[in-house]
C-alpha positions in Angstrom: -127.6 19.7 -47.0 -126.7 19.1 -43.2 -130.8 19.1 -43.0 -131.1 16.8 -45.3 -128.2 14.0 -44.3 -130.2 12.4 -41.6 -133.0 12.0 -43.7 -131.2 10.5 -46.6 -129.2 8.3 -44.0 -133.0 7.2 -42.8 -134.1 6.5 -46.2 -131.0 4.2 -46.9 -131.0 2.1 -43.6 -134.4 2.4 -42.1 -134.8 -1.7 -42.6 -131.6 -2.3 -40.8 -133.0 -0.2 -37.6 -134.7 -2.2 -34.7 -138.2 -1.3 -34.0 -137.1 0.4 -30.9 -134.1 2.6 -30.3 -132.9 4.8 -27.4 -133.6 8.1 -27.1 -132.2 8.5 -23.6 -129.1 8.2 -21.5 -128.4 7.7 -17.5 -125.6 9.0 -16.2 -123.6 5.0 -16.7 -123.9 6.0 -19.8 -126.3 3.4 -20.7 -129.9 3.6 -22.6 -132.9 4.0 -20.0 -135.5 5.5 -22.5 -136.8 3.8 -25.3 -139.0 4.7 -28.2 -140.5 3.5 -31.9 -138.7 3.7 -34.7 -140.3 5.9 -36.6 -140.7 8.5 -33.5 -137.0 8.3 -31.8 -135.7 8.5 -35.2 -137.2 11.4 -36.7 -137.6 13.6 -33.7 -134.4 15.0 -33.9 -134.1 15.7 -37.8 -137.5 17.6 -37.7 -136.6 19.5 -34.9 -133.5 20.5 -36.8 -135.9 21.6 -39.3 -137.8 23.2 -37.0 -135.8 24.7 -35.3 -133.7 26.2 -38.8 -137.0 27.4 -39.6 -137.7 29.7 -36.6 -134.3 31.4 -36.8 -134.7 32.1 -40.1 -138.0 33.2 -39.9 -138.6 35.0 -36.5 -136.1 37.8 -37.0 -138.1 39.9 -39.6 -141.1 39.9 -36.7 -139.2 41.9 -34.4 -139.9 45.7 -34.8 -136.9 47.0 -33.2 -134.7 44.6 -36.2 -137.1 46.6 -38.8 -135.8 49.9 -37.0 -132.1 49.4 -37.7 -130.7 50.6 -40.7 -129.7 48.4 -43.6 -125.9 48.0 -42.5 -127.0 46.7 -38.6 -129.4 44.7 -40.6 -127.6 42.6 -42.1 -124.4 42.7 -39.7 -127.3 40.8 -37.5 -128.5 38.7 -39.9 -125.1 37.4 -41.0 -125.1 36.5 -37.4 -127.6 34.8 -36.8 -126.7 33.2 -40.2 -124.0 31.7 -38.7 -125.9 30.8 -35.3 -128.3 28.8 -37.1 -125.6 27.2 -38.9 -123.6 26.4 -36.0 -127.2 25.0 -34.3 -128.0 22.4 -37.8 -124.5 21.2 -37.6 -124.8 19.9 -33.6 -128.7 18.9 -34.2 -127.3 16.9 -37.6 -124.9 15.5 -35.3 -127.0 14.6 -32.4 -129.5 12.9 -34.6 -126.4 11.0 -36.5 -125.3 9.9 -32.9 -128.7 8.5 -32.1 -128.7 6.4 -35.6 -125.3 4.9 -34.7 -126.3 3.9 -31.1 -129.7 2.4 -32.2 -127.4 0.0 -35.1 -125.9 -1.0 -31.8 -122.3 0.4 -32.2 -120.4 1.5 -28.9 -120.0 4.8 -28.6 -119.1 7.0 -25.3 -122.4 9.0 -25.7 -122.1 11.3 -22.8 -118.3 12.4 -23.8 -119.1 13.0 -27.4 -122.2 15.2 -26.4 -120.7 17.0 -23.5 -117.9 17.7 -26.7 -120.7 18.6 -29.0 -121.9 21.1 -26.7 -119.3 23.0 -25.6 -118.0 23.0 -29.2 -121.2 24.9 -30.1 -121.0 27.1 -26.8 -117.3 28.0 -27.9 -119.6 28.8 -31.5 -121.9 30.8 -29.8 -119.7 32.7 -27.4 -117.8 33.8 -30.2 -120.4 35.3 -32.1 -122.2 36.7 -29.3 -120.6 40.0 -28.6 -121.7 40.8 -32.5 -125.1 40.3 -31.8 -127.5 43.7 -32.0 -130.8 43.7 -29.7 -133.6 41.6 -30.4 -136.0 39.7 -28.9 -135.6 36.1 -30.4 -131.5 35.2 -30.6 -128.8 36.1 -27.3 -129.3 36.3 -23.8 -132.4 37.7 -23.1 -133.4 38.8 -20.0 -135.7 41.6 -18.9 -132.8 43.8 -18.3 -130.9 43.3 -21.7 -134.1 44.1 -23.6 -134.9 47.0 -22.2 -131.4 48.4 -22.6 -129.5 48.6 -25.6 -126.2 49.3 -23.3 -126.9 46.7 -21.0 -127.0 44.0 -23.9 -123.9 45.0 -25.2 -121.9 44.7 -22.3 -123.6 41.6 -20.9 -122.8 40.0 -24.5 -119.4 41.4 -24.5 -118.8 39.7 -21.5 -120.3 36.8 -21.4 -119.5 35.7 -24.9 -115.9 36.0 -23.7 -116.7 33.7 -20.8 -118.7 31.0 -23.0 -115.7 31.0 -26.1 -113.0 30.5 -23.4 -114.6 28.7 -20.6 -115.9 25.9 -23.3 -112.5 26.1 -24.8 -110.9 25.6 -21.9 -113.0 22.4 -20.6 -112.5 20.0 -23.5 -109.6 18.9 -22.0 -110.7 17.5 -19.3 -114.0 16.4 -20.6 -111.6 14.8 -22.8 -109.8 12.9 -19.7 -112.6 13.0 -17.4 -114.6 9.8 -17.4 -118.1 10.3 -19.6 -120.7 11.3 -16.2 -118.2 13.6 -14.6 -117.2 15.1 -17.9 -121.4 15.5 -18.4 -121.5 17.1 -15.0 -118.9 19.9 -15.6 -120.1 21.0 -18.9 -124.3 21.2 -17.5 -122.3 22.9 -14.5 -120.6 26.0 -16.7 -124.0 26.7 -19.0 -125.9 27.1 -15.6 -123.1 29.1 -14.2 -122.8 31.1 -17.7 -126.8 31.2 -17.6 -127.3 32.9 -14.2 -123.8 34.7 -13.9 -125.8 36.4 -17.0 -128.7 37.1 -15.7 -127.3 38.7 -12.2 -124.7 40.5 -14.2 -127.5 42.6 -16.7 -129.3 42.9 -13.7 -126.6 44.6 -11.8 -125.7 46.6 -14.9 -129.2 48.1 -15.2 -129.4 49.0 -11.7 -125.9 50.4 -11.6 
């Protein structure tokens, strides 16, 4: 269903669309990319689909999933169940967001993404800790792969960090004007991204 509601919202108002819409955003919060129709408007619901797709689909490739037994099985698919779920519903939104904008109603785009995102890092980090080695879904570098003890306490760890931290800064993303707001949120994930990577690093050589 959450696939399919950008679609049907297409299908309903595609004559009331311009024949260009934005498909980008400056830091004023105004649109400095432009594209057709037909392309700016269904990028984002097929790459929902897409991307819906490959997480339902790529976990049966990995042959260290097929090596688990049939209770870690499906303790990781449920998981990743839930991932993807958590995934659709920010992608619906996203692509909802660009439909509204292109009708030409004001909307604080940079505030309700930055929101959007760390909502879905708080989703994420919550579920991260339960995740079991594999090579397609979690943080995976070359040290967390190659160690089964060295993914589960970068997970632990930084799952915490990701549910709190994006938790923590909707507040002021909330007060914060739109670009600043922006700035803080891309400012944690690259934090979270290579506090990760150093930590499994130091891990595995510790």
């Amino acid at each position: 269903m959450l696939l399919a509601v950008p679609f049907l919202v297409l299908v309903l108002l595609w004559d009331k669309f311009p024949a260009r819409v934005p498909i980008h955003w400056g830091l004023d919060g105004r649109a400095n990319g432009w594209a057709s129709k037909s392309w700016g408007l269904l990028l984002t619901p097929v790459l929902n689909v897409a991307l819906a797709l490959l997480l339902t689909c790529l976990l049966p490739l990995d042959k260290r999933v097929r090596s688990y037994g049939p209770e870690t099985q499906g303790s990781l698919k449920r998981v990743i169940r839930t991932i993807a779920l958590a995934t659709t519903c920010f992608m619906t939104g996203m692509a909802l967001l660009i439909d509204v904008l292109s009708l030409g109603y004001k909307v604080d785009v940079l505030r309700v993404t930055t929101l959007g995102t760390l909502l879905l890092l708080a989703v994420l980090g919550n579920y991260l800790p339960k995740l079991r080695p594999n090579r397609f879904v979690g943080i995976r570098t070359p040290w967390t792969l190659a160690s089964p003890e060295v993914w589960n306490r970068t997970h632990r760890l930084f799952g915490s960090i990701m549910l709190i931290g994006a938790l923590a800064l909707m507040l002021p993303c909330i007060i914060l004007p739109g670009p600043w707001s922006l700035l803080l949120m891309m400012g944690f994930l690259l934090g979270v991204s290579f506090g990760a990577m150093i930590y499994s690093y130091a891990v595995r050589r510790g």
